[in-house]
C-alpha positions, 0 to 999 in steps of 0.5 A: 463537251467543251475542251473536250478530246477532238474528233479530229473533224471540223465544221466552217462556216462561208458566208456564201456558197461560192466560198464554201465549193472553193474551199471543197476544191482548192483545200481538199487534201491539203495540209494542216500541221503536218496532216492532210485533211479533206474537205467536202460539204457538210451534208447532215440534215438540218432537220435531224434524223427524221428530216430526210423524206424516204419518197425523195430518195432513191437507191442506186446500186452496181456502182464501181468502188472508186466512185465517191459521194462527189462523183455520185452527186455531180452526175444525179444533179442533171435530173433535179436539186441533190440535198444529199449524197452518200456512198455507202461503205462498211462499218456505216463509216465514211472513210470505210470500203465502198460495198457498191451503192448508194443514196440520193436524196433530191429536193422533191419526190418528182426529182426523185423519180425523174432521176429514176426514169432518166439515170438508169442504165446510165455509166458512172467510171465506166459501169452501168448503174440502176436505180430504184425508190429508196424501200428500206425506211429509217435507213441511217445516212452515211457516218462522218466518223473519223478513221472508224473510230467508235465509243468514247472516253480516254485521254493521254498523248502519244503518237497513234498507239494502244488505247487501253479502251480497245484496239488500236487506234488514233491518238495515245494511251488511255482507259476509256470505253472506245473501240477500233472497228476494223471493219472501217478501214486498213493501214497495211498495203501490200506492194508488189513487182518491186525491183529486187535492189529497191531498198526499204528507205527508198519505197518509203521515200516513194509511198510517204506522199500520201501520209504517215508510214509506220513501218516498210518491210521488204520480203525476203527469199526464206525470211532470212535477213538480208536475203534476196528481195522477193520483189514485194513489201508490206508498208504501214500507215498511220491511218486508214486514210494514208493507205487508201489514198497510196492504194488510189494514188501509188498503184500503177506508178513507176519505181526504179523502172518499174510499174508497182502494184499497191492494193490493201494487205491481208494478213494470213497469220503467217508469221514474219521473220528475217525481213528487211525493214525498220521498226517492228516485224510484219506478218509474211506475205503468202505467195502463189506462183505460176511458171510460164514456157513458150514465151518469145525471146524478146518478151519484157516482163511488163508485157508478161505482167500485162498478160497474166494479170487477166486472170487476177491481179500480179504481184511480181514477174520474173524472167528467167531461163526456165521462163517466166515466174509470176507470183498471185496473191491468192491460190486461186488467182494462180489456178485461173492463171492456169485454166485460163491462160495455159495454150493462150497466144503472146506474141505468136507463141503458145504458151504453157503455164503450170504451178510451181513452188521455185522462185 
Protein backbone atom coordinates (compact mmCIF):
# COMPACT_ATOMS: atom_id res chain seq x y z
CA UNK A 1 0.00 0.00 0.00
CA UNK A 2 0.97 3.13 -0.63
CA UNK A 3 2.71 5.07 2.64
CA UNK A 4 2.20 2.03 3.96
CA UNK A 5 5.01 0.57 7.01
CA UNK A 6 8.32 -0.20 4.99
CA UNK A 7 9.77 -3.51 4.45
CA UNK A 8 13.18 -2.00 5.12
CA UNK A 9 13.99 -3.12 1.39
CA UNK A 10 14.20 -1.22 -1.75
CA UNK A 11 14.67 -1.39 -5.46
CA UNK A 12 16.60 1.33 -7.80
CA UNK A 13 16.58 1.27 -11.10
CA UNK A 14 20.17 2.43 -13.56
CA UNK A 15 19.73 3.55 -16.64
CA UNK A 16 22.66 0.72 -17.72
CA UNK A 17 24.13 -2.43 -16.46
CA UNK A 18 27.33 -0.58 -15.82
CA UNK A 19 25.86 1.63 -13.39
CA UNK A 20 23.65 -1.02 -11.75
CA UNK A 21 27.12 -3.72 -11.00
CA UNK A 22 29.07 -0.41 -9.59
CA UNK A 23 26.30 0.25 -7.44
CA UNK A 24 26.68 -3.59 -6.22
CA UNK A 25 30.23 -3.17 -5.59
CA UNK A 26 31.15 0.34 -4.44
CA UNK A 27 27.65 0.66 -2.35
CA UNK A 28 27.25 -2.76 -0.53
CA UNK A 29 27.58 -2.51 2.95
CA UNK A 30 27.66 1.14 3.25
CA UNK A 31 25.68 3.47 5.40
CA UNK A 32 22.52 4.95 5.09
CA UNK A 33 21.13 7.08 8.00
CA UNK A 34 23.23 5.58 10.45
CA UNK A 35 22.34 1.59 8.94
CA UNK A 36 24.34 -0.45 6.86
CA UNK A 37 22.63 -1.66 4.00
CA UNK A 38 23.46 -4.26 1.30
CA UNK A 39 23.30 -4.10 -2.27
CA UNK A 40 23.11 -6.99 -4.64
CA UNK A 41 21.16 -7.20 -8.05
CA UNK A 42 17.35 -7.71 -8.12
CA UNK A 43 17.16 -11.36 -9.45
CA UNK A 44 13.19 -11.83 -9.06
CA UNK A 45 11.96 -13.00 -12.53
CA UNK A 46 10.01 -10.77 -14.73
CA UNK A 47 7.85 -13.29 -15.36
CA UNK A 48 6.53 -14.00 -11.99
CA UNK A 49 6.75 -17.60 -10.29
CA UNK A 50 6.24 -19.69 -13.03
CA UNK A 51 8.63 -17.61 -15.36
CA UNK A 52 11.67 -19.84 -14.31
CA UNK A 53 12.05 -22.93 -16.71
CA UNK A 54 13.02 -26.18 -14.46
CA UNK A 55 15.10 -27.88 -17.73
CA UNK A 56 17.62 -24.37 -17.20
CA UNK A 57 18.26 -25.19 -13.43
CA UNK A 58 20.63 -26.88 -12.01
CA UNK A 59 21.31 -28.17 -8.34
CA UNK A 60 24.59 -27.94 -6.76
CA UNK A 61 24.97 -29.28 -3.39
CA UNK A 62 28.14 -29.98 -0.65
CA UNK A 63 28.54 -26.17 -0.95
CA UNK A 64 30.85 -24.56 2.25
CA UNK A 65 28.67 -22.02 4.23
CA UNK A 66 30.43 -18.94 3.83
CA UNK A 67 29.74 -19.10 0.11
CA UNK A 68 27.10 -16.36 -1.29
CA UNK A 69 24.56 -16.05 -4.16
CA UNK A 70 27.82 -14.01 -5.60
CA UNK A 71 30.41 -16.42 -5.30
CA UNK A 72 28.04 -19.15 -6.72
CA UNK A 73 27.04 -16.66 -9.69
CA UNK A 74 30.75 -15.47 -10.63
CA UNK A 75 31.87 -19.11 -10.70
CA UNK A 76 28.92 -21.06 -12.94
CA UNK A 77 29.23 -17.86 -15.31
CA UNK A 78 32.16 -19.47 -17.02
CA UNK A 79 30.04 -22.15 -18.57
CA UNK A 80 26.93 -20.01 -20.01
CA UNK A 81 24.37 -16.77 -19.19
CA UNK A 82 23.42 -17.02 -15.23
CA UNK A 83 19.66 -15.30 -14.93
CA UNK A 84 19.67 -16.30 -11.61
CA UNK A 85 21.31 -17.59 -8.41
CA UNK A 86 20.56 -18.28 -5.08
CA UNK A 87 21.99 -20.23 -1.99
CA UNK A 88 19.37 -21.66 -0.13
CA UNK A 89 19.20 -20.70 3.53
CA UNK A 90 16.82 -21.58 6.45
CA UNK A 91 13.57 -20.33 6.73
CA UNK A 92 13.53 -19.75 2.54
CA UNK A 93 15.04 -16.41 3.74
CA UNK A 94 17.84 -14.64 2.47
CA UNK A 95 19.47 -13.27 5.24
CA UNK A 96 18.99 -16.98 7.21
CA UNK A 97 21.93 -19.84 7.53
CA UNK A 98 23.01 -21.37 4.48
CA UNK A 99 21.83 -25.24 4.72
CA UNK A 100 24.82 -26.03 1.98
CA UNK A 101 23.44 -25.95 -1.69
CA UNK A 102 22.06 -24.17 -4.17
CA UNK A 103 20.07 -23.05 -7.74
CA UNK A 104 21.17 -21.80 -10.78
CA UNK A 105 19.22 -21.17 -13.45
CA UNK A 106 21.00 -20.26 -16.75
CA UNK A 107 19.86 -18.66 -19.88
CA UNK A 108 19.12 -22.05 -21.75
CA UNK A 109 18.79 -25.86 -21.03
CA UNK A 110 22.33 -26.52 -23.16
CA UNK A 111 24.02 -24.19 -20.37
CA UNK A 112 22.36 -25.79 -17.85
CA UNK A 113 23.85 -29.19 -18.79
CA UNK A 114 27.21 -27.99 -19.83
CA UNK A 115 27.45 -26.37 -16.36
CA UNK A 116 26.80 -29.82 -15.18
CA UNK A 117 29.10 -31.66 -17.68
CA UNK A 118 32.10 -28.95 -16.67
CA UNK A 119 31.47 -27.81 -13.04
CA UNK A 120 31.30 -30.70 -10.94
CA UNK A 121 33.85 -31.75 -8.90
CA UNK A 122 35.14 -28.34 -9.49
CA UNK A 123 36.22 -26.21 -5.74
CA UNK A 124 34.06 -23.14 -4.60
CA UNK A 125 36.08 -21.62 -0.92
CA UNK A 126 37.96 -24.70 -0.82
CA UNK A 127 35.23 -27.61 -1.05
CA UNK A 128 34.54 -29.61 -4.06
CA UNK A 129 30.71 -29.30 -5.26
CA UNK A 130 28.39 -31.35 -7.40
CA UNK A 131 25.92 -30.66 -9.62
CA UNK A 132 22.83 -32.26 -11.15
CA UNK A 133 19.25 -31.11 -13.01
CA UNK A 134 17.15 -29.32 -10.86
CA UNK A 135 14.29 -32.54 -9.96
CA UNK A 136 12.18 -30.91 -7.52
CA UNK A 137 9.34 -28.70 -9.53
CA UNK A 138 7.90 -25.40 -8.30
CA UNK A 139 10.91 -25.13 -6.23
CA UNK A 140 10.24 -21.51 -4.46
CA UNK A 141 13.46 -19.50 -5.43
CA UNK A 142 15.16 -17.63 -2.36
CA UNK A 143 13.07 -14.89 -0.23
CA UNK A 144 14.47 -11.23 -0.03
CA UNK A 145 12.59 -10.64 3.27
CA UNK A 146 14.26 -8.63 5.63
CA UNK A 147 15.96 -10.02 8.77
CA UNK A 148 13.19 -12.99 8.85
CA UNK A 149 10.25 -11.17 9.17
CA UNK A 150 7.30 -12.62 8.34
CA UNK A 151 3.07 -11.60 8.07
CA UNK A 152 1.94 -8.14 8.47
CA UNK A 153 -0.04 -5.57 10.22
CA UNK A 154 1.11 -3.23 13.00
CA UNK A 155 2.36 0.28 13.23
CA UNK A 156 3.84 2.27 16.12
CA UNK A 157 7.52 3.60 16.59
CA UNK A 158 10.33 2.66 18.80
CA UNK A 159 13.60 1.04 18.59
CA UNK A 160 13.44 -2.57 17.71
CA UNK A 161 11.16 -3.81 20.51
CA UNK A 162 8.17 -6.30 21.47
CA UNK A 163 5.71 -6.58 18.65
CA UNK A 164 2.56 -7.32 19.98
CA UNK A 165 1.64 -9.30 16.93
CA UNK A 166 4.55 -11.92 17.50
CA UNK A 167 7.80 -12.31 18.93
CA UNK A 168 10.58 -10.12 18.66
CA UNK A 169 11.45 -8.18 15.97
CA UNK A 170 12.13 -4.90 13.81
CA UNK A 171 10.53 -1.90 14.51
CA UNK A 172 8.25 -0.91 17.50
CA UNK A 173 5.24 -1.91 19.32
CA UNK A 174 1.99 -2.60 17.58
CA UNK A 175 -1.20 -5.06 17.35
CA UNK A 176 -0.87 -6.95 14.16
CA UNK A 177 -0.64 -10.43 12.62
CA UNK A 178 3.26 -10.35 12.22
CA UNK A 179 5.88 -12.96 13.29
CA UNK A 180 9.39 -13.33 14.00
CA UNK A 181 10.76 -16.42 12.70
CA UNK A 182 13.48 -17.63 14.51
CA UNK A 183 14.51 -19.93 12.36
CA UNK A 184 15.79 -16.79 9.90
CA UNK A 185 18.77 -15.72 11.87
CA UNK A 186 20.24 -14.90 15.47
CA UNK A 187 21.33 -11.75 17.35
CA UNK A 188 23.25 -13.20 20.18
CA UNK A 189 27.34 -13.98 19.46
CA UNK A 190 29.17 -15.81 21.49
CA UNK A 191 32.81 -14.52 21.86
CA UNK A 192 35.53 -16.41 23.39
CA UNK A 193 39.29 -16.24 24.61
CA UNK A 194 39.02 -12.68 25.65
CA UNK A 195 41.88 -11.22 27.83
CA UNK A 196 40.52 -11.44 31.35
CA UNK A 197 41.00 -7.20 32.04
CA UNK A 198 38.89 -6.73 28.99
CA UNK A 199 36.03 -4.59 29.94
CA UNK A 200 32.53 -4.80 28.41
CA UNK A 201 32.54 -1.16 27.14
CA UNK A 202 36.01 -2.17 25.46
CA UNK A 203 34.42 -5.45 23.53
CA UNK A 204 31.65 -3.26 22.52
CA UNK A 205 33.84 -0.76 21.22
CA UNK A 206 35.40 -3.49 19.12
CA UNK A 207 32.31 -5.45 18.01
CA UNK A 208 30.05 -2.12 17.28
CA UNK A 209 31.98 -1.93 13.46
CA UNK A 210 29.66 -4.29 12.11
CA UNK A 211 26.09 -2.76 13.67
CA UNK A 212 24.02 -1.89 16.44
CA UNK A 213 24.66 -3.74 20.15
CA UNK A 214 21.99 -4.25 22.40
CA UNK A 215 23.95 -5.26 25.13
CA UNK A 216 27.56 -6.97 26.08
CA UNK A 217 27.59 -9.36 29.12
CA UNK A 218 30.88 -10.37 30.27
CA UNK A 219 30.95 -13.79 32.05
CA UNK A 220 31.93 -14.15 35.65
CA UNK A 221 33.59 -17.00 37.63
CA UNK A 222 30.36 -18.04 39.97
CA UNK A 223 28.11 -15.54 38.30
CA UNK A 224 28.90 -13.25 40.91
CA UNK A 225 29.04 -9.66 40.08
CA UNK A 226 32.56 -8.07 39.39
CA UNK A 227 33.87 -11.56 39.83
CA UNK A 228 37.02 -12.64 37.74
CA UNK A 229 36.17 -12.62 34.12
CA UNK A 230 35.83 -16.27 32.60
CA UNK A 231 37.57 -14.91 29.21
CA UNK A 232 34.16 -14.87 27.40
CA UNK A 233 30.99 -12.66 26.78
CA UNK A 234 27.53 -12.69 25.18
CA UNK A 235 27.17 -9.39 22.77
CA UNK A 236 23.66 -8.55 21.36
CA UNK A 237 22.65 -6.93 18.19
CA UNK A 238 19.93 -5.24 16.92
CA UNK A 239 19.56 -7.69 14.09
CA UNK A 240 20.45 -10.67 12.37
CA UNK A 241 22.33 -9.01 9.96
CA UNK A 242 24.78 -7.27 12.65
CA UNK A 243 25.76 -10.38 14.05
CA UNK A 244 26.55 -12.43 11.13
CA UNK A 245 28.61 -9.83 9.69
CA UNK A 246 30.60 -9.88 13.52
CA UNK A 247 30.67 -13.81 13.19
CA UNK A 248 32.21 -13.29 9.22
CA UNK A 249 34.29 -10.28 10.11
CA UNK A 250 35.21 -10.21 14.00
CA UNK A 251 36.34 -13.90 14.29
CA UNK A 252 39.95 -14.50 14.39
CA UNK A 253 40.64 -10.73 15.29
CA UNK A 254 43.20 -9.31 17.73
CA UNK A 255 41.88 -7.94 21.01
CA UNK A 256 43.94 -6.75 23.89
CA UNK A 257 46.49 -9.16 22.31
CA UNK A 258 44.76 -11.80 21.78
CA UNK A 259 42.78 -13.85 18.70
CA UNK A 260 39.00 -14.02 19.77
CA UNK A 261 36.68 -16.55 18.81
CA UNK A 262 33.27 -14.96 17.79
CA UNK A 263 30.48 -17.65 16.47
CA UNK A 264 26.54 -17.65 17.04
CA UNK A 265 24.99 -18.02 20.72
CA UNK A 266 23.01 -20.85 21.81
CA UNK A 267 21.36 -20.18 24.67
CA UNK A 268 21.00 -23.51 26.90
CA UNK A 269 18.39 -22.19 29.50
CA UNK A 270 20.64 -21.51 32.01
CA UNK A 271 20.29 -18.86 33.88
CA UNK A 272 22.51 -15.66 34.21
CA UNK A 273 23.20 -13.69 37.26
CA UNK A 274 25.80 -11.63 38.70
CA UNK A 275 27.62 -10.93 35.00
CA UNK A 276 29.37 -7.98 34.21
CA UNK A 277 27.40 -5.86 31.84
CA UNK A 278 24.99 -3.15 30.66
CA UNK A 279 21.49 -3.41 30.06
CA UNK A 280 19.39 -6.25 30.46
CA UNK A 281 20.73 -9.79 31.76
CA UNK A 282 21.83 -12.64 29.42
CA UNK A 283 21.54 -16.49 29.87
CA UNK A 284 24.82 -17.84 31.18
CA UNK A 285 26.99 -19.71 28.96
CA UNK A 286 27.48 -23.58 29.63
CA UNK A 287 31.39 -24.59 29.71
CA UNK A 288 33.24 -27.61 28.99
CA UNK A 289 36.85 -27.69 29.97
CA UNK A 290 39.64 -30.04 29.64
CA UNK A 291 43.05 -29.89 31.81
CA UNK A 292 46.29 -30.43 29.54
CA UNK A 293 49.73 -31.77 31.23
CA UNK A 294 52.84 -32.53 29.50
CA UNK A 295 53.01 -29.29 28.05
CA UNK A 296 56.85 -27.71 26.96
CA UNK A 297 57.93 -24.90 29.45
CA UNK A 298 57.92 -22.08 26.82
CA UNK A 299 54.52 -23.25 25.31
CA UNK A 300 51.91 -19.85 24.42
CA UNK A 301 48.47 -20.35 24.79
CA UNK A 302 47.89 -19.42 21.20
CA UNK A 303 49.86 -22.53 20.16
CA UNK A 304 47.93 -24.60 22.88
CA UNK A 305 44.67 -22.93 21.34
CA UNK A 306 45.97 -23.87 17.81
CA UNK A 307 46.36 -27.34 18.97
CA UNK A 308 43.37 -28.17 20.82
CA UNK A 309 41.08 -26.58 18.42
CA UNK A 310 41.43 -29.71 15.89
CA UNK A 311 38.88 -31.40 18.00
CA UNK A 312 36.22 -28.26 17.87
CA UNK A 313 36.22 -24.94 18.22
CA UNK A 314 37.88 -23.23 21.71
CA UNK A 315 36.53 -20.79 23.56
CA UNK A 316 39.28 -20.05 25.94
CA UNK A 317 42.80 -21.06 27.17
CA UNK A 318 44.51 -20.52 30.21
CA UNK A 319 48.06 -21.31 31.30
CA UNK A 320 48.57 -22.39 34.66
CA UNK A 321 50.70 -24.39 36.88
CA UNK A 322 48.70 -27.35 36.99
CA UNK A 323 48.94 -26.88 33.00
CA UNK A 324 46.80 -25.80 30.38
CA UNK A 325 42.52 -25.38 30.95
CA UNK A 326 40.94 -25.07 27.48
CA UNK A 327 37.36 -24.61 27.88
CA UNK A 328 34.75 -26.27 24.68
CA UNK A 329 31.34 -24.93 24.13
CA UNK A 330 29.87 -28.22 24.16
CA UNK A 331 30.30 -31.70 26.00
CA UNK A 332 31.35 -33.27 23.07
CA UNK A 333 33.82 -31.33 21.72
CA UNK A 334 35.68 -31.74 25.19
CA UNK A 335 35.29 -35.63 24.83
CA UNK A 336 37.01 -35.37 21.32
CA UNK A 337 39.64 -33.38 23.05
CA UNK A 338 40.05 -35.98 25.03
CA UNK A 339 39.83 -39.19 22.66
CA UNK A 340 41.68 -37.72 20.33
CA UNK A 341 44.38 -35.38 21.37
CA UNK A 342 45.42 -37.43 25.09
CA UNK A 343 49.16 -38.96 24.09
CA UNK A 344 49.38 -36.55 20.92
CA UNK A 345 52.77 -34.72 20.55
CA UNK A 346 53.39 -30.75 20.85
CA UNK A 347 56.62 -29.46 20.58
CA UNK A 348 58.32 -32.81 21.72
CA UNK A 349 56.39 -33.70 24.47
CA UNK A 350 53.43 -36.13 24.96
CA UNK A 351 50.55 -34.68 26.06
CA UNK A 352 47.86 -35.80 28.50
CA UNK A 353 44.51 -34.38 28.39
CA UNK A 354 41.55 -35.08 31.08
CA UNK A 355 38.28 -33.59 31.96
CA UNK A 356 38.14 -31.31 34.52
CA UNK A 357 35.62 -28.78 36.43
CA UNK A 358 38.66 -26.36 37.91
CA UNK A 359 38.96 -23.15 36.13
Amino acid sequence: EAGGRSRGCGLVAYRSAEDAERAVQELHDSELMGRTIFVREDREPSGGPGAAKQDRRVYIGNLAWSVTWKDLKDHCRSVGEVVRSDVIAEGNVESGRSKGYGIVEFSTPEEAQTAVEELTDTEIHGRRIFLREDRETGRPMQVAEPWGWTGGGGSGKGDYGSYKGGGKGYGGSGKGGGKWDASAGFEKVFVGNLPFECTWQELKDHMRPVGEIVHVEIMTVGGETGGPSKGCAVVEFATFGAARRAVERLHDSMLGGRMILVREYVDQGDSGKGAVGKGKSASATRQFKVLVTGLASNITWQVLKDHMRSAGDVSHVALTPRGGVVTYSASSLAKRAVERLSGSTLEGQVLTVRETTED
